[in-house]
C-alpha positions as CSV (number, residue, x, y, z in Angstrom):
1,X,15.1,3.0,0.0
2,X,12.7,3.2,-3.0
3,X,13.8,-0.1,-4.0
4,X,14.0,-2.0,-0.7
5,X,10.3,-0.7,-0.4
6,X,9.3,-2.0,-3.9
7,X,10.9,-5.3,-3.2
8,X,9.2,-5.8,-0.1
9,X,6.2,-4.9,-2.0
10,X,6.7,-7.2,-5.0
11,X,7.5,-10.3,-2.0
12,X,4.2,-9.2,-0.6
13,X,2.3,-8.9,-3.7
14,X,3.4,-12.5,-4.5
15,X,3.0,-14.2,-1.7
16,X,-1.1,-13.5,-2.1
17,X,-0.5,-16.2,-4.5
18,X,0.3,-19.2,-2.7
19,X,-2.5,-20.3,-0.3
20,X,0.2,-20.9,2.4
21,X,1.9,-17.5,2.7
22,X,-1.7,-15.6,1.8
23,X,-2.6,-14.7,5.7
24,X,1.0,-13.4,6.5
25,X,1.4,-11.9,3.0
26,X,-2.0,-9.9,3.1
27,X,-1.3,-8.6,6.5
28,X,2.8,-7.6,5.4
29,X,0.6,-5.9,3.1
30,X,-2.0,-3.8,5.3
31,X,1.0,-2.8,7.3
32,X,2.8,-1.4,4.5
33,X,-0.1,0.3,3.5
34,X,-0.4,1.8,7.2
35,X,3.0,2.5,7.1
36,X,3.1,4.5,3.7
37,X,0.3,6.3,4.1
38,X,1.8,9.3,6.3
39,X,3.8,9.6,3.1
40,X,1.1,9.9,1.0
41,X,-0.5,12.9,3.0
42,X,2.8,14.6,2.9
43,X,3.5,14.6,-0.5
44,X,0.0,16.2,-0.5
45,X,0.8,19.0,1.4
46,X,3.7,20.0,-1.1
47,X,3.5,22.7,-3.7
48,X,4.7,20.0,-6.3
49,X,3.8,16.5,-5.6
50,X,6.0,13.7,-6.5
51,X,2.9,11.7,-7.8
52,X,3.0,15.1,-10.5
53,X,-0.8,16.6,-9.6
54,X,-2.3,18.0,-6.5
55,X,-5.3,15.8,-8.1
56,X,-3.6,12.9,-8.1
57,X,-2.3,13.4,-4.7
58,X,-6.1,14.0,-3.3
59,X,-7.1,10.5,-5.0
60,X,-4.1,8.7,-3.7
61,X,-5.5,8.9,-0.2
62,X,-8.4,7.4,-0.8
63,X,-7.7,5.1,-2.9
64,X,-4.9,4.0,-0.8
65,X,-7.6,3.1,2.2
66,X,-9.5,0.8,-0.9
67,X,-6.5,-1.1,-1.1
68,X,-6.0,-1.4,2.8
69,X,-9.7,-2.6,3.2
70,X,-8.6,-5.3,0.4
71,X,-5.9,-6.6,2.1
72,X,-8.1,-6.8,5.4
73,X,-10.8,-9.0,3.1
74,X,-7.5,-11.3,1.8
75,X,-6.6,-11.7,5.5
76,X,-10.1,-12.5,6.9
77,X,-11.2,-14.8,4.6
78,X,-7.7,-17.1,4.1
């Protein structure tokens, strides 16, 4: 699963290049994000998260809505 993810990611992540794939790409991308994010708030609530600190986990949240608010920017102005 971890690297059908990070394929679809790296797809994503290069169609941002290429102005016409950038408005589908971008939103591929906010969607992931969306969809990753329950993830993210579960390996929070763990004893021993994956990402290795219970720091790291608590800045991984917001840091992953900076990156969905990018990827809304990319889409609205392509």
């Amino acid at each position: 699963m971890n690297y059908i993810v990070g394929f679809i990611e790296f797809s994503l992540g290069f169609g941002i290049f290429f102005s016409e794939t950038v408005k589908n790409a971008s939103l591929g991308i906010f969607i992931l994000l969306i969809l990753l994010l329950p993830i993210h708030i579960w390996d929070l609530t763990k004893t021993r998260p994956a990402i290795g600190s219970k720091k790291l986990a608590i800045i991984r949240i917001p840091f992953q809505f900076l990156l969905m608010y990018g990827a809304y920017l990319i889409y609205s102005n392509s």
